[in-house]
Structures are given as structure tokens and as C-alpha cells.
C-alpha distance (Angstrom), angle and dihedral (degrees) to the residues before:
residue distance angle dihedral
X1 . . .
X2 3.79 . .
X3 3.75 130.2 .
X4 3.89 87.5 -107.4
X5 4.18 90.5 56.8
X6 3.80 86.2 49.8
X7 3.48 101.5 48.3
X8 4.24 89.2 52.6
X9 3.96 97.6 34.2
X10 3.74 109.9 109.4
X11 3.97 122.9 -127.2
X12 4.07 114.5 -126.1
X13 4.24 116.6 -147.0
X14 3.80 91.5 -85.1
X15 3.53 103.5 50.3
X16 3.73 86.5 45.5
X17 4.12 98.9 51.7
X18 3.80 92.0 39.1
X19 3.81 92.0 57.3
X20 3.65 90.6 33.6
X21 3.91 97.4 106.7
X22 4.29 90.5 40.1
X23 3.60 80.5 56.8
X24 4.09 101.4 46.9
X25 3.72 82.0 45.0
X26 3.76 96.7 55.4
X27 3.65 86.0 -124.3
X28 4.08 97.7 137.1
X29 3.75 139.7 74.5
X30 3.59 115.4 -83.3
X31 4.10 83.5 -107.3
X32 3.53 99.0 58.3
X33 3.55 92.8 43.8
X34 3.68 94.1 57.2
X35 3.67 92.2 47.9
X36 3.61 86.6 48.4
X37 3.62 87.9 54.3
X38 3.96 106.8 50.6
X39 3.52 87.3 49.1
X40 4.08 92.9 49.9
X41 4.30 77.4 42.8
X42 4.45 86.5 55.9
X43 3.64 104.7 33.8
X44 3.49 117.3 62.9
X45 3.94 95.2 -170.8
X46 3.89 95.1 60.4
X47 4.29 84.7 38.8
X48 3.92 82.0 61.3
X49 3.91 91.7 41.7
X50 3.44 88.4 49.2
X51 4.14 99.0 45.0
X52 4.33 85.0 53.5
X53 3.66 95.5 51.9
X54 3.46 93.1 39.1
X55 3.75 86.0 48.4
X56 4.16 90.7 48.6
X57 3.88 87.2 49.3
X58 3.43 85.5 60.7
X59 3.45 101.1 44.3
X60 3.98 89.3 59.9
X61 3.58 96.9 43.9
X62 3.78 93.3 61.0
X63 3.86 91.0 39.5
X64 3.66 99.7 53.6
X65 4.31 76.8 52.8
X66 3.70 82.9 68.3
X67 3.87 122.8 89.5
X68 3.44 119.0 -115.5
X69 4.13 112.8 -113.0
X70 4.17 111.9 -102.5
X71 3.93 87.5 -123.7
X72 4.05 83.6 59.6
X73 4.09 89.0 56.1
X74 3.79 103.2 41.0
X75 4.35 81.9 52.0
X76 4.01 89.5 51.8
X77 3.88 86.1 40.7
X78 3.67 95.8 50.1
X79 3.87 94.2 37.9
X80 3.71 95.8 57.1
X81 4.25 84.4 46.1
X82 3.65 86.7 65.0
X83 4.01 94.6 39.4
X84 3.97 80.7 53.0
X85 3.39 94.8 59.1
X86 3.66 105.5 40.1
X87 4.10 82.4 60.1
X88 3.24 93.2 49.9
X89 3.68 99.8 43.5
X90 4.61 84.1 45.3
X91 3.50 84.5 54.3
């Protein structure tokens, strides 16, 4: 198939949701992302599968902004003391 067939060959619902995050992510050719996108533009059910894990994305972005709480670091801190010391003690 050429470039040309590509560029005009229509994406069906699975194609679509499987490649939905590549495509939120800007991780596809320009091509693919405008197929992608006419078919987001003609099917309302993959637009609305699309706005919640575009939504979600979002949602993690601006939580991993966040600091993580002090009790969270003295628990990773203490965990890995014990992992430590069972290596050292297997050893």
C-alpha cells in the first residue's frame, strides 16, 4: 500500500481506540494522526473515548506535579532498609 492509499484509508472503532493513547501522546506520523482525527471528528463514541482518556492523561500529569507526602518517603526509606538487609544477611 502506498503513502497515497494511507493517507485516504479510513480508520474503523478499533484501530482508532487502540492507537488512541499513541495519538494523545503525539506518538504517530502526521498521517495516522489525521486519520485518527476525522474519524474521532465522525464518530461520536470514540470522540467520547477519546475526551475520557484525554481527560485521565490529564489527571496524571497534574498529579505526578504533586509532592509525594513525607510519611510516603520514610515507608520507601524504611522498606528498602529491610530489603538491604535481607541481601545482605542471603549473602
Amino acid at each position: 500500500m502506498s503513502h497515497d492509499d494511507l493517507e485516504g484509508a479510513a480508520v474503523d472503532c478499533s484501530e482508532a481506540l487502540a492507537r488512541l493513547f499513541e495519538f494523545i501522546d503525539a506518538e504517530i506520523d502526521d498521517v495516522e494522526g489525521d486519520r485518527i482525527r476525522r474519524h474521532l471528528a465522525d464518530c461520536e463514541p470514540c470522540l467520547s473515548e477519546y475526551d475520557v482518556a484525554d481527560h485521565l492523561k490529564r489527571l496524571v500529569r497534574r498529579s505526578c506535579l504533586e509532592p509525594a507526602p513525607a510519611e510516603l518517603h520514610v515507608r520507601i526509606r524504611r522498606q528498602l532498609t529491610i530489603l538491604r538487609m535481607q541481601v545482605e544477611a542471603s549473602d
